[in-house]
SELORO-781701 format. One line per 8 residues: their letters; for each residue x, y negated, z of C-alpha. Coordinates in steps of 0.1 Angstrom, whole numbers, plus 5000, padded with zeros to 4 digits. Layout:
N
a = X Y Z  ...
This chain:
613
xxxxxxxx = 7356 5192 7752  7340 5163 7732  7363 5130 7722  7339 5101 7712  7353 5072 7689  7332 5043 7683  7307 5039 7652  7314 5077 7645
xxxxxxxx = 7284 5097 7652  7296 5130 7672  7275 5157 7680  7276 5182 7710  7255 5212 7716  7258 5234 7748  7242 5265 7754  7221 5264 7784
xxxxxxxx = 7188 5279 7800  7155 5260 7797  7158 5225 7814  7129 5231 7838  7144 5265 7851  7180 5260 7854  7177 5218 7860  7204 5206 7886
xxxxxxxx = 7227 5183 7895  7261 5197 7887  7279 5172 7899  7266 5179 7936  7284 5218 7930  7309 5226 7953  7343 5239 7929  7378 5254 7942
xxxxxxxx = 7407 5247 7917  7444 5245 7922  7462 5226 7888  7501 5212 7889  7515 5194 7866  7491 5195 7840  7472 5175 7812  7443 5155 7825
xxxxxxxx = 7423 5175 7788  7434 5208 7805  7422 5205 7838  7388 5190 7826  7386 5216 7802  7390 5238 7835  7364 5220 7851  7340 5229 7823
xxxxxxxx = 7347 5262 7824  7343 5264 7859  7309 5248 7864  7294 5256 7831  7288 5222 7817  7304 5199 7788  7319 5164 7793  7310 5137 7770
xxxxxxxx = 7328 5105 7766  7344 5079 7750  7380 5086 7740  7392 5050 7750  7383 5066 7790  7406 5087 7791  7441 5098 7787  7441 5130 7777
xxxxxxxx = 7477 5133 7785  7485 5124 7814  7500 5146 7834  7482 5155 7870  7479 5175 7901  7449 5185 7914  7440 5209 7948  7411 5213 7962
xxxxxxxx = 7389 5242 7978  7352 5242 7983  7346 5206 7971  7317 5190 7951  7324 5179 7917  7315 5145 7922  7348 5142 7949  7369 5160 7922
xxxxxxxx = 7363 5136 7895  7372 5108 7916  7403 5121 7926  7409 5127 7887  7404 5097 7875  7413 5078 7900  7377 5059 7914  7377 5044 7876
xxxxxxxx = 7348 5063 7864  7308 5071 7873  7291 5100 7859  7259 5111 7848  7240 5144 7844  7220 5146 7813  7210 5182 7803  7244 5201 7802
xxxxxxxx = 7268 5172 7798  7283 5150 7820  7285 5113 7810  7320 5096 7821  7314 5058 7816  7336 5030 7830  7329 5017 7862  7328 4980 7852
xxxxxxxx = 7315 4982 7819  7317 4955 7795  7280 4942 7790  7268 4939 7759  7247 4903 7760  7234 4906 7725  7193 4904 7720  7199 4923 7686
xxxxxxxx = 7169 4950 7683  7175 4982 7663  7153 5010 7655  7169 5048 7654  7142 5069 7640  7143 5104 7622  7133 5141 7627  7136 5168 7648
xxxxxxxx = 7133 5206 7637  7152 5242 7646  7176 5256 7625  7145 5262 7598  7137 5228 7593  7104 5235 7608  7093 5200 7631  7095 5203 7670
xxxxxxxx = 7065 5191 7687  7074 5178 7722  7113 5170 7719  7125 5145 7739  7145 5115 7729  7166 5097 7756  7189 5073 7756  7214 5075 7783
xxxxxxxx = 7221 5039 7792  7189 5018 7794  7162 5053 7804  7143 5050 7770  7123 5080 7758  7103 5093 7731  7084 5126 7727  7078 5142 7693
xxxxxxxx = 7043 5151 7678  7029 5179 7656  7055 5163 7627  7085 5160 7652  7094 5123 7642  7107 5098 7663  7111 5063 7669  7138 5045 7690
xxxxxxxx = 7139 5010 7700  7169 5001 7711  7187 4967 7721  7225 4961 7719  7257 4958 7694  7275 4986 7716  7274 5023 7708  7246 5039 7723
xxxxxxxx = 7244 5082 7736  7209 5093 7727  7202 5128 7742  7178 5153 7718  7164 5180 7736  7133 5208 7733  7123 5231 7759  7134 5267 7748
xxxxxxxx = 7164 5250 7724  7199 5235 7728  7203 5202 7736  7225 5180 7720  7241 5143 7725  7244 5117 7699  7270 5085 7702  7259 5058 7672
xxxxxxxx = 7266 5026 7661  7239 5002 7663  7224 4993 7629  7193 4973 7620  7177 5007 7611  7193 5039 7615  7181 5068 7603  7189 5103 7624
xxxxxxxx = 7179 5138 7617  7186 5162 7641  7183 5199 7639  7185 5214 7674  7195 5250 7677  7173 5284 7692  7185 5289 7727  7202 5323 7732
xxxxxxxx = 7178 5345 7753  7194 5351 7786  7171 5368 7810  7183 5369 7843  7166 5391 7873  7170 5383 7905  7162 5410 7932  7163 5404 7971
xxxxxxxx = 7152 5418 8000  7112 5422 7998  7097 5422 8030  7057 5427 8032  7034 5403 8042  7022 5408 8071  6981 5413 8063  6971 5396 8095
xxxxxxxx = 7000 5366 8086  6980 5333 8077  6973 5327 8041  6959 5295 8021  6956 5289 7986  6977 5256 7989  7008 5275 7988  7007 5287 7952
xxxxxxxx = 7008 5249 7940  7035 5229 7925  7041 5190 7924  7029 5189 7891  6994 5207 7899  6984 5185 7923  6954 5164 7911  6967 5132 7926
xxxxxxxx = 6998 5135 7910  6983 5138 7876  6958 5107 7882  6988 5086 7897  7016 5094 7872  7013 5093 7830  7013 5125 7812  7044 5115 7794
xxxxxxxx = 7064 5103 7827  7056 5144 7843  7066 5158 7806  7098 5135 7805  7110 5144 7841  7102 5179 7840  7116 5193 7810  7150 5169 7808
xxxxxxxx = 7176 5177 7835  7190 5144 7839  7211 5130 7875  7213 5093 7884  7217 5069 7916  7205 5043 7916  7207 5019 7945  7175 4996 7943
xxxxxxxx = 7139 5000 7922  7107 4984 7924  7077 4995 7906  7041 4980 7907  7029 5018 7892  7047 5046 7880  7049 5035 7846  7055 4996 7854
xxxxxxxx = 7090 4992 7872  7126 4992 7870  7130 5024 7858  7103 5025 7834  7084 5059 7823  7120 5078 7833  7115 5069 7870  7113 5109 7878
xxxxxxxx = 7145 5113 7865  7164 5084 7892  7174 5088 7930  7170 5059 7946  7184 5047 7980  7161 5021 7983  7124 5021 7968  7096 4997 7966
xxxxxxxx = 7065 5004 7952  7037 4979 7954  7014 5003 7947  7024 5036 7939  7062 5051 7926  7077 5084 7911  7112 5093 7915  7134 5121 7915
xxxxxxxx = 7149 5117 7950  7150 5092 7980  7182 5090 7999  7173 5058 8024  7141 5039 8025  7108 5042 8004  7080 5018 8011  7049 5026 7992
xxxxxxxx = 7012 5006 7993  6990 5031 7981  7016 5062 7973  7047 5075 7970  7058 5108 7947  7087 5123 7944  7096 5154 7922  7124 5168 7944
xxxxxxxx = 7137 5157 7979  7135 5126 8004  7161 5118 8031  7153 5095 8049  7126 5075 8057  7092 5075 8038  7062 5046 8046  7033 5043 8022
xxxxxxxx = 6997 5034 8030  6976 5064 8019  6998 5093 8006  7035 5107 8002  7043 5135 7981  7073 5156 7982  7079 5181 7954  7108 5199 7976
xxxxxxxx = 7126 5191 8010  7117 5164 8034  7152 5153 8057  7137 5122 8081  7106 5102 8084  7072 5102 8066  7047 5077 8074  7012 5078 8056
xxxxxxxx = 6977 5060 8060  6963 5097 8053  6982 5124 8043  7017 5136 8036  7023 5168 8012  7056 5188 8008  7060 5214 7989  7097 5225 8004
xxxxxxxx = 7107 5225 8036  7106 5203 8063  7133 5188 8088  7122 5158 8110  7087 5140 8114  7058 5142 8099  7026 5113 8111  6999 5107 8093
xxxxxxxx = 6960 5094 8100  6945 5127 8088  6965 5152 8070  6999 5171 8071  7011 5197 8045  7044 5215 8050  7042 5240 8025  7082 5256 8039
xxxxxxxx = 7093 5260 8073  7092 5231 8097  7125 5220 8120  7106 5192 8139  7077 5175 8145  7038 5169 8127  7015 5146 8140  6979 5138 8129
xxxxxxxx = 6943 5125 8134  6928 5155 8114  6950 5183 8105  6987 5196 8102  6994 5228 8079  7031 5243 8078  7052 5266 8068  7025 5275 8042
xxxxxxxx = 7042 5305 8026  7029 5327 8050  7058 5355 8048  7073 5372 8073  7109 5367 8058  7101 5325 8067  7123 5323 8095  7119 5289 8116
xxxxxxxx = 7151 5277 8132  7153 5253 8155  7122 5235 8177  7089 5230 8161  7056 5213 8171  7023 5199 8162  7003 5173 8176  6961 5170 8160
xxxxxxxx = 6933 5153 8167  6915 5187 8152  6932 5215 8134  6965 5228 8134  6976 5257 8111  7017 5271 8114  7020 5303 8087  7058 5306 8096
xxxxxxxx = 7077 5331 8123  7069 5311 8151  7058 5275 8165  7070 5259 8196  7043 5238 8205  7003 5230 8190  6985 5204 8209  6950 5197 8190
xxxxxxxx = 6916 5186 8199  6891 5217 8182  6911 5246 8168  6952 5261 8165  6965 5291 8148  6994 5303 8143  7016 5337 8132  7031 5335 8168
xxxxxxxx = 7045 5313 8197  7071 5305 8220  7062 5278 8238  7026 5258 8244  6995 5263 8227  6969 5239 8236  6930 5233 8219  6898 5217 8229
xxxxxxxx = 6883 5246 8213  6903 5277 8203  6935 5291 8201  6946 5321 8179  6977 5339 8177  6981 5362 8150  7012 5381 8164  7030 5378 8198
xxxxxxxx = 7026 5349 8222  7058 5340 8247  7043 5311 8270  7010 5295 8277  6978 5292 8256  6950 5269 8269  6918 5262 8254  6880 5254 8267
xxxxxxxx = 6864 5284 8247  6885 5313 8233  6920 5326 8233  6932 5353 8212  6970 5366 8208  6979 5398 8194  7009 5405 8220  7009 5387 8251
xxxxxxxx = 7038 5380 8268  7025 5347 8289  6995 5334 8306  6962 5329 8284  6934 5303 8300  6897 5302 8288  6866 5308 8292  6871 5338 8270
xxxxxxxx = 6903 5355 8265  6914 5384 8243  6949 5403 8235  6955 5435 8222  6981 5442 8242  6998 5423 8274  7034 5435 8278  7045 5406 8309
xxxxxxxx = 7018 5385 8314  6980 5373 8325  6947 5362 8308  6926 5342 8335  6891 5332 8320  6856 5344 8329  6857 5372 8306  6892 5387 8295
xxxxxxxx = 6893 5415 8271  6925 5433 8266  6921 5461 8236  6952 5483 8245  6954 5475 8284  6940 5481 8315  6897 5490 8310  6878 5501 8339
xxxxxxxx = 6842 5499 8347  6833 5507 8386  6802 5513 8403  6806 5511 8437  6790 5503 8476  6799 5482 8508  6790 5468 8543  6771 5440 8526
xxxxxxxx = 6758 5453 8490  6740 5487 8482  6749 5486 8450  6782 5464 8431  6787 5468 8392  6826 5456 8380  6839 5452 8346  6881 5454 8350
xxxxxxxx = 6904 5444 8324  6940 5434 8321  6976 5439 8316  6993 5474 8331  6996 5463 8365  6975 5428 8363  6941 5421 8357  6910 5405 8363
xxxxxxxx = 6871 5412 8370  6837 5398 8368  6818 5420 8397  6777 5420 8402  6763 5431 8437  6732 5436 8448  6717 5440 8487  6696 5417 8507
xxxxxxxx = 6716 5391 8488  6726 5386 8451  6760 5385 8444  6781 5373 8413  6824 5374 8416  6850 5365 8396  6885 5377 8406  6922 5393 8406
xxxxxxxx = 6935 5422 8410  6973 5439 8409  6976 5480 8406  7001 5504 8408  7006 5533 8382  6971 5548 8373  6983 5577 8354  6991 5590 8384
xxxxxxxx = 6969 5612 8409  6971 5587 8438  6975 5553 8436  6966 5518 8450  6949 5484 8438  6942 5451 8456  6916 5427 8446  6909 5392 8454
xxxxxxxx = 6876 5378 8446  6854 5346 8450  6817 5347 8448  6784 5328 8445  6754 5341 8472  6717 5335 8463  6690 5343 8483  6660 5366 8471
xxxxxxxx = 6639 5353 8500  6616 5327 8483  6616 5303 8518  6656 5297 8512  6671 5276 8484  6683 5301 8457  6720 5289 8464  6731 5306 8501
xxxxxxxx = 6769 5298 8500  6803 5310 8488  6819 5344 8501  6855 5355 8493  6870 5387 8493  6901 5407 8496  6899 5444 8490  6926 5473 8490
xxxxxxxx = 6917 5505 8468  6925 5534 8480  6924 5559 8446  6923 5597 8439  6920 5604 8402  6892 5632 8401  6902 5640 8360  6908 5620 8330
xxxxxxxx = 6881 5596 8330  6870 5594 8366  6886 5581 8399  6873 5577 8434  6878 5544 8451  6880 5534 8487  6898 5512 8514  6888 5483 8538
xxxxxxxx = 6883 5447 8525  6882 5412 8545  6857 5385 8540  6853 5350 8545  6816 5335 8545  6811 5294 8538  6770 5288 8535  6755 5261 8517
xxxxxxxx = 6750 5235 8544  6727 5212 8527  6703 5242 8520  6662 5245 8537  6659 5250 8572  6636 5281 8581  6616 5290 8615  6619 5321 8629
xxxxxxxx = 6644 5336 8605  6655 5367 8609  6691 5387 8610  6700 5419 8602  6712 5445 8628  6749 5444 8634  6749 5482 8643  6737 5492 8604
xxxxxxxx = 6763 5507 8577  6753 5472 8557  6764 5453 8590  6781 5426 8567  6742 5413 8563  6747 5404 8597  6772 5380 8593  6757 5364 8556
xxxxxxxx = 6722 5362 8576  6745 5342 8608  6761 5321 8585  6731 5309 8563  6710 5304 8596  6737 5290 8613  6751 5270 8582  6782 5277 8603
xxxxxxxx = 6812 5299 8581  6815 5336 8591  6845 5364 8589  6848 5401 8594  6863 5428 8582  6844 5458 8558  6849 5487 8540  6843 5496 8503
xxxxx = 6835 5529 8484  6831 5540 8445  6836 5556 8414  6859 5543 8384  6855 5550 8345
């Protein structure tokens, strides 16, 4: 533990990984520790050891001897150190250290400038290019060239901390006296090489699992991001691990604004940027013109004009002009004018005008809890376990869902669906467990469910094609496809009249040697004399099966059927027309011939015989 006395330059140096890997907020670690009767140095010295930082302070703080009692299990470090020192403290994160300081500080009101300048280098004197000078109190910075030197203008008669730091190196905190010039070389040391592997549970991914390129991208790839915020601002807030609240900020860009070029390093509660802002975290309200960016997490609520950028989790609201980007994970709403990105799961809600995109990652292991939906005027794309509900106006995919899929266009499930998909063109799903409706419909396998469309096609169900005859049509052509007891048909007859059905039909077990199916059908008549409108009327259908399974491949069909004729009634009216004989085998001709002459409705009763392949 480090004791700082004013005008006497201390240094401290902590080993610690590379800022941008290990970064965090330690004072957000949750601690258990159980102390009686013991120094106030002891227990911090505890404390240290426990969370694996260093305290730096001034020695007028803190009594090092007073004698305290401290219990608590499970708590952040933040609660802890208020119960230590008794709500008379705040602290701040800067690389490994944690800053006490005094809650009502005395300002300092003198205009005195000062200039702390010197060199950095490693423990061979050679100069560090990109070190980073930062003084804790006011967010000042300076990165090293080629030659390492620096140059610090500073403002005050009150000691000042400077931090030194260097990717790869560890960091160290100076306390000096302010002088009209002060001169400072600092030699950092070479990190120790700690290499730590992390193994868990690798599950494939799942080759038919959706995939984008977007997901391999970081905050600080992002084009916009490097056009919005300066080089120097990214460098700063990336390599130094530095933790402060702050309750207010405006900024007119990212480099103009309360917070200055150090802006990535504050959480603010409440942000305004007049045109575009960078912060570390959001925990209240950010209003943005143009855009807002920040590096790690926003709770709250998010507005800006054009874009918001998340580099990690989104808790609340975000509000864009035209798009929102997360790189984390998402839990609440999401509405923009074109585009949403969610490149982690999504607990909630996305709503656009052009396209939403979550749960990015595309691997199997991203488990979505809770409800989840999305709402487009054109795309919607959902890599993770499951969505709840996609409601767009051309196209949805997803890995699977429980719930509502609906799309002006088409609808494609790239693992099991549990509910309802609806589209005008094509549904696909690998694993049906619902009801699909289109024009088109496919599944690999139905294991409770239905596909109604004009053409359904079921790769592991129920496949038939029958040929077949009855009382009205010499000769009827069927394509059947479905579920295991459930499916549908599109049937083609031909006989004094053309026919064309669509219908349903439920089966029993067809592995077995006998079995039964009923089909329900509705169908369009046209005439093939030339002295008739081409359209005769409507006729519907109910049919019982009677089957025998001959081998393998081949069954014979048979069984009565019902019918119900309604003619066109607006059709050409014909002398002399003539009707079939009632007494034929085709005797059904006699009722389509009375009811198209007639223009009066017809019903009898029929038979049906056929092969099935």
């Amino acid at each position: 533990m480090n004791k700082l006395l004013p005008g006497i330059l201390f240094f401290f140096n902590c080993w610690l990984l590379s800022p941008q890997i290990c970064a965090q907020n330690y004072l957000e670690n949750k601690l258990s520790i159980e102390i009686t009767n013991q120094r106030t140095e002891v227990i911090m010295l505890t404390l240290e050891q426990l969370g694996g930082f260093n305290f730096s302070y001034n020695s007028q703080l803190v009594d090092p001897a007073k004698i305290i009692s401290l219990k608590e299990r499970q708590e952040s470090l933040h609660k802890i150190l208020d119960q230590l020192f008794n709500n008379e403290l705040t602290y701040k994160v800067i690389g490994s250290h944690i800053i006490l300081q005094s809650v009502n500080p005395e300002k300092d009101k003198s205009n005195t400038i000062w200039i702390l300048s010197g060199i950095i280098t490693d423990s061979k004197g050679h100069p560090l290019e990109n070190a980073i000078v930062y003084e804790i109190n006011r967010q000042t910075s300076f990165i090293t060239a080629y030659d390492g030197k620096y140059a610090l203008k500073l403002k005050g008669n009150q000691s000042i901390g400077v931090n030194f730091s260097c990717k790869g190196y560890q960091d160290t905190i100076a306390y000096i006296h302010p002088m009209n010039k002060q001169l400072l070389n600092v030699s950092l040391q070479k990190q120790i090489s700690t290499t730590q592997i992390q193994r868990s549970n690798v599950v494939p991914i799942n080759s038919k699992s959706i995939n984008w390129t977007y997901t391999n991208k970081e905050l600080k790839d992002i084009g916009v991001v490097h056009l919005i915020v300066p080089n120097e601002a990214l460098y700063v807030s990336n390599n130094l691990n530095v933790s402060e609240t702050k309750f207010a900020q405006i900024s007119f860009v990212p480099f103009w604004g309360t917070n200055y070029l150090t802006s990535g390093l504050v959480t603010n509660k409440l942000s305004l940027n007049i045109l575009a802002g960078y912060a570390a975290n959001v925990k209240g309200l950010e209003l943005g013109g143009l855009a807002n960016i920040i590096r790690q997490n926003m709770n709250g609520v998010q507005v800006s004009g054009l874009i918001n950028m998340v580099g990690q989790d989104v808790n609340g609201l975000q509000i864009a002009g035209v798009i929102n980007t997360n790189l984390g994970n998402m839990h609440g709403i999401q509405i923009s004018g074109t585009i949403n990105k969610v490149k982690g799961k999504i607990d909630g809600m996305q709503v656009s005008g052009l396209m939403n995109i979550a749960a990015a990652k595309s691997l199997d292991s991203l488990k979505t809890s809770g409800w989840n939906g999305q709402f487009s005027g054109g795309f919607n794309l959902h890599g993770g376990d499951q969505t709840n509900l996609q409601i767009s106006g051309l196209y949805n995919q997803a890995n699977s869902c429980s719930g509502l899929q609906v799309a002006g266009g088409i609808n494609i499930v790239k693992g099991t669906t549990n509910g309802l998909q609806l589209s005008s063109i094509f549904n696909h799903t690998d694993k049906l467990r619902g009801v699909q409706i289109a024009l088109i419909n496919h599944a690999d396998t139905i294991e409770n469910g239905f596909p109604i469309g004009l053409v359904n096609i079921i790769k592991n169900g129920y496949q038939k094609l029958e040929f077949s005859t009855d009382e009205s049509f010499y000769f009827n052509a069927a394509y059947k496809t479905g579920g295991k007891a459930l499916y549908s048909f599109l049937r083609l007859g031909v006989g004094k009249y053309l026919n064309a059905a669509y219908g349903i039909g439920i089966t029993s077990n067809t592995k077995r040697r006998l079995s039964a199916n009923l089909d329900l059908s509705g169908s369009a008549l046209f005439n093939t004399d030339s002295e008739y409108d081409v359209f005769a009327g409507d006729l519907y259908r109910a049919q019982l099966g009677l089957n025998y399974k001959v081998s393998k491949h081949i069954t014979l069909t048979t069984g009565p059927s019902y019918n119900f004729c309604s003619p066109n009634k607006e059709q050409n009216n014909v002398n002399n027309p003539s009707i079939s004989a009632k007494n034929s085998i085709y005797f059904g001709n006699y009722y389509l011939d009375k009811a198209i002459n007639t223009r009066k409705s017809q019903f009898w009763f029929g038979w049906q015989m056929g092969l099935r392949f």
